[in-house]
N, C-alpha and C positions, 0 to 999 in steps of 0.2 A: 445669827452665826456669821465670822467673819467670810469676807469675799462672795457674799451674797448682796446685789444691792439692795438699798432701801423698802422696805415694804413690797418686796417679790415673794415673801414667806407669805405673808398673810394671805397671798394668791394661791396659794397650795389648798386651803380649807374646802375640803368637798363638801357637796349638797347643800352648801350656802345660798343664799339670797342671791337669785340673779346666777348662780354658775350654771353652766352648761355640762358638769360633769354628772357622773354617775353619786348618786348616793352610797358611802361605803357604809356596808353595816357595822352599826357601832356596838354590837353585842361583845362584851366579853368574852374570852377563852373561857369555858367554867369547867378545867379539865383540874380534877383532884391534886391533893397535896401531900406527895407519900416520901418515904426518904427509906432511901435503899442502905444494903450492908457498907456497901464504899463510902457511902454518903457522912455514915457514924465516925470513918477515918478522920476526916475533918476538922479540924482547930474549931473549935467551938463548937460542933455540931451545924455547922451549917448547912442551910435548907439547899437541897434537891433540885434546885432549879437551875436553866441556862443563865438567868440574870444571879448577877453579882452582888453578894449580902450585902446594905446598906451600911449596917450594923457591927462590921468588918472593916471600915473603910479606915484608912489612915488618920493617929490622932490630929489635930489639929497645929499641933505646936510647929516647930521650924524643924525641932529634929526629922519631923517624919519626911521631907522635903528634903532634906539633905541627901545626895547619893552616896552619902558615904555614910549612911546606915542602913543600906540594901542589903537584905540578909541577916537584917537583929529582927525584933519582933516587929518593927515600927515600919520596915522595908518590906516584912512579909504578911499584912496583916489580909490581904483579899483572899477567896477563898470561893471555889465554885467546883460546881457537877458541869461536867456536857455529855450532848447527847448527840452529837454533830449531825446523824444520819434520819433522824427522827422524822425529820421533814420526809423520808422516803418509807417511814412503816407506814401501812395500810391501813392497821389495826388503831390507828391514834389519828381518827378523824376529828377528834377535837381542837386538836394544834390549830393555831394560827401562827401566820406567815405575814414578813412583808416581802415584796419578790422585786429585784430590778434585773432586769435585762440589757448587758452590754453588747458593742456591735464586735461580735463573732460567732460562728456559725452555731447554731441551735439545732441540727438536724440528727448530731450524734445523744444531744440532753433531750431529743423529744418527746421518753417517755416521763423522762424526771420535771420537765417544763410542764408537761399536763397535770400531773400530780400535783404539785406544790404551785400551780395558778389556783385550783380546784381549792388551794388551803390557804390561800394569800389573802387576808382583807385590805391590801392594798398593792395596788402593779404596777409600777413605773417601767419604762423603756429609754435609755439614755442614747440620745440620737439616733448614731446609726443603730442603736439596739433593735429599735422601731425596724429596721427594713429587716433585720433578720427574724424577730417574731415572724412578719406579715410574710415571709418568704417562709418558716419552718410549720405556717400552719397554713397552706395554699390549701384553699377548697374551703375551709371554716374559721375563714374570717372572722366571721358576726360572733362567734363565739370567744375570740381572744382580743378585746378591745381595751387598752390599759386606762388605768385613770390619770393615767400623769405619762406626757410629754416633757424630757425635758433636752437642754442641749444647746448649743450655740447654732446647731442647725446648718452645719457643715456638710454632714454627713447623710442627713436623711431626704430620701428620694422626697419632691414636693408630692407629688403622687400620694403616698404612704402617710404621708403627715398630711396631706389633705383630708383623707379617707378617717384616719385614727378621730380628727376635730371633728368631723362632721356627726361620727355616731359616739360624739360626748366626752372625748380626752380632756383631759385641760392642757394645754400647751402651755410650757413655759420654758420663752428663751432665757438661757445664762450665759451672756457673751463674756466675763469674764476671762481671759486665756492665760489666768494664772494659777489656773486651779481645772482639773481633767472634768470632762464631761461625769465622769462616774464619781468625784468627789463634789461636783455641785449636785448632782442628783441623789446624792446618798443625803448628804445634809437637807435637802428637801424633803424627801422622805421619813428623816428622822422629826422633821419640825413637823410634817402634817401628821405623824401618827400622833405626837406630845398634841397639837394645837386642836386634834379630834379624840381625844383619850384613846386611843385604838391600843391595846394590847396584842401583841404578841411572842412569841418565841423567841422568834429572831429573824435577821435579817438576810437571806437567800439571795444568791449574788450567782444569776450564770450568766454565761460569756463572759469571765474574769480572765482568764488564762488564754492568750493564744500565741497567733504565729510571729508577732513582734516582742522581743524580750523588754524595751523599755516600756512598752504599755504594762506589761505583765509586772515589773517592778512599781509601775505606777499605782497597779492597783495594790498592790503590798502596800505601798507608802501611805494609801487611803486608807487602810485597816489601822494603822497606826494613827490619824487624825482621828479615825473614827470611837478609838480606844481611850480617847484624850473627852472628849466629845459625848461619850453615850457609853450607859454599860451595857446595851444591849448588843449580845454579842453577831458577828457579821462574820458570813460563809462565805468563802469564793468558788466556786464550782466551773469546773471543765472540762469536757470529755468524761474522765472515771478518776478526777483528783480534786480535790477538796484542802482546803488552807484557811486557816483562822490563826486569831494574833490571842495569845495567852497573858496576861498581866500577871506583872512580877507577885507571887505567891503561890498557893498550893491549890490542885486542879484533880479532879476526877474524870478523867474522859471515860466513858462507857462505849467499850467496843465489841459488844453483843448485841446486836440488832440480825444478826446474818446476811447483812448485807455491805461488809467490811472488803474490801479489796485484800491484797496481802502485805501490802509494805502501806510504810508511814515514817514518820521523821521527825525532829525538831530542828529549826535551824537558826541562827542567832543572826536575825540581818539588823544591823544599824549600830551593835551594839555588840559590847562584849557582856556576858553573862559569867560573875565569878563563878555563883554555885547553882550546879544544876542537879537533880539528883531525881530518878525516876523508877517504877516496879512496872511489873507489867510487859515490859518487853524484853525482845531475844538477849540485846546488847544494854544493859540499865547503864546508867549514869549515876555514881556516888561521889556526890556534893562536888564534880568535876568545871573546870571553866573551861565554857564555848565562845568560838568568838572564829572569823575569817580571818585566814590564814592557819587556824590551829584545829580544833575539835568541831567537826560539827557532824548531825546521827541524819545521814539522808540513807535509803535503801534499809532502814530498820524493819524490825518484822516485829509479832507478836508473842509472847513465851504461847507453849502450848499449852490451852484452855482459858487462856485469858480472855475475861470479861470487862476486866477495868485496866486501864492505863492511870498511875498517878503520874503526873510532876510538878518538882518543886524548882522554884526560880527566881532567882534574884533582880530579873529584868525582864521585859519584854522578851517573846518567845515564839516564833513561828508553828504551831503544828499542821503537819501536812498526813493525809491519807488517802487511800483509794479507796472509790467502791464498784461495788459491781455493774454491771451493762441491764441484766435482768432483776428488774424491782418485784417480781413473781416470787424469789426465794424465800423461802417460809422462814418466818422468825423462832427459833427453834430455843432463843431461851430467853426469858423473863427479867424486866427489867422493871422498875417503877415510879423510874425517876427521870425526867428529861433534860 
């Protein structure tokens, strides 16, 4: 992967020869493979899942590379379910997780940090991420130890980073300072699951969002490398908000879990979006063009009874939602698709 140097990835392989990490279990998800009523909506019928149909993907030829066939068939051929919140039902202990932790406060995500460690087979900490885990679980430590250190190591107490190596982190500096600590460790991340077959869901990102607005764009910009990069789709999570990046085609987000906030949004950053066109909520969009300066759906809500959100898009596409404080709320309707 570019802005990684040479042979730093192959340093990521846990429970190899000679590491000092933890062994990540390499079991499989073996969580069923069912396809819901939204899911039939579909251009093709495509499969139920957070990952992105192979099978869907853009022909090969030049047309399909042209942005000036965005929105024929060739521009809209991707096609996905999500389940954004899934990582927080109880009832779907099967889910695998991979989780990083950025440096901002963790004390308001502590019940959703415990959840979704408990579901992660693998747990990176991006610098200073590392002093706010070890500060958001004061008292039980020994229990929250990641497997992955990474970072230029500006930010993380030596203290902290002493204590994480000792009981079996793998540290790995990335002095690179052309690419954010959270876009070198995501790309790490992404190589050690591929270079250990590790399946999972997706990729759980808290402390994304905080009290600096260009870190916060920063991580947006990483969603977008990551989108180029991997079809595995990547969360950002903060306090009670959550933001993922939609590829230009048709999407089924399921927001039936009961544990939805009340507003949500799209927002078009980087890019102007000709047609956008969506069901499912208060204010839809028919085949309308978003772009800054002109249309864009922030403080959107839900139609009442909505279970699915569609949208269609001729470009990258931010969606943003809230959810709840209390992961306790019973999942009151059925879902069977992730």
């Amino acid at each position: 992967m570019p802005g990684i140097p040479k042979g730093l990835l192959r340093l990521c392989r846990l429970g190899g020869k000679g590491g000092r990490g933890p062994t990540v279990n390499l079991r499989n998800s073996q969580k069923a493979s069912h396809e819901s009523e939204a899911t039939k909506d579909l251009a093709n019928g495509a499969a139920a899942s957070f990952m992105l149909d192979r099978a869907a993907k853009q022909d090969s030829n030049s047309e399909a590379d042209d942005p000036s066939t965005s929105g024929t068939s060739a521009g809209m051929a991707f096609s996905c379910v999500w389940r954004p919140l899934a990582c927080f039902e109880r009832q779907h202990n099967d889910l695998k997780f991979a989780l990083i932790l950025l440096n901002q406060p963790l004390t308001e995500l502590r019940q959703q940090l415990k959840l979704v460690w408990s579901r992660s087979v693998l747990k990176a900490a991006a610098d200073g991420g590392s002093n706010r885990l070890y500060e958001c679980m004061m008292g039980n430590h020994q229990s929250y130890i990641p497997d992955l250190v990474t970072g230029d190591f500006d930010s993380i107490r030596p203290e902290v980073l002493l204590y994480y190596q000792r009981r079996g982190a793998k540290i790995i500096e990335t002095p690179d300072q052309n690419y954010t600590d959270f876009t070198k460790c995501l790309r790490i991340v992404l190589d050690t699951l591929e270079c250990n077959t590790l399946k999972v869901e997706a990729v759980v990102v808290l402390g994304a969002m905080g009290e600096r607005f260009d870190q916060t764009l920063a991580s947006v910009n990483t969603l977008y490398e990551a989108n180029i990069n991997s079809e595995l789709p990547v969360y950002l999570l903060a306090d009670r908000s959550l933001a993922c990046l939609l590829r230009p085609g048709k999407h089924v987000i399921e927001v039936n879990t009961g544990l939805e906030g009340p507003w949500c949004g799209l927002i078009p950053i980087g890019n102007k979006c000709r047609q956008v066109t969506t069901t499912g909520l208060k204010w839809n969009l028919d085949h309308q063009p978003m772009q800054f300066g002109g249309l864009i759906s922030t403080s959107n809500t839900y139609a009442e009874g909505t279970e699915t959100v569609t949208v269609q898009t001729d470009q990258p596409l931010l969606w943003t939602m809230g959810f709840k404080d209390d992961l306790s709320v019973p999942n009151t309707k059925k879902s069977d698709s992730f």
